[in-house]
Steps between C-alpha positions, in 0.01 A plus 500: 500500500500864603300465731747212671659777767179622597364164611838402650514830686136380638599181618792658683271770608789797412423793301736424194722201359820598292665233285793556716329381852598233682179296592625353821564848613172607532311477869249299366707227329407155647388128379126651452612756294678286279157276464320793377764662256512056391079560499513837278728416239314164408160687562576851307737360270499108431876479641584217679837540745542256796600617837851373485534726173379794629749453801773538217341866422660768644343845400182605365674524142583158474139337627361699185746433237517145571045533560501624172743263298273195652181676402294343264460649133 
């Protein structure tokens, strides 16, 4: 998954994504944006998370360690 920040830093159109950022800090944060990072994690990496899960995800750190615990073998 290295190339996990990259994508999410696409989808919230921002130059860079730190483990450390808040995701409902950034500009572009809204229900749409949530669709697609939903859309991009089952597409790129065959992870499943439902909406009301990724509402529990704070920072950028967090989506990807728990993306990469539920990704398949």
């Amino acid at each position: 998954m290295e190339d996990f920040y990259v994508k999410l830093a696409e989808i919230l159109e921002v130059e860079e994504i730190k483990p450390e950022d808040d995701l409902r800090q950034f500009e572009n944060w809204d229900s749409l944006t949530a669709l697609s990072i939903l859309a991009t994690l089952d597409a790129s990496y065959g992870v499943n998370l439902t909406a009301g899960e990724l509402r529990q995800i704070k920072t950028a750190g967090e989506l990807a360690a728990t993306a990469e615990s539920r990704r398949p073998k």
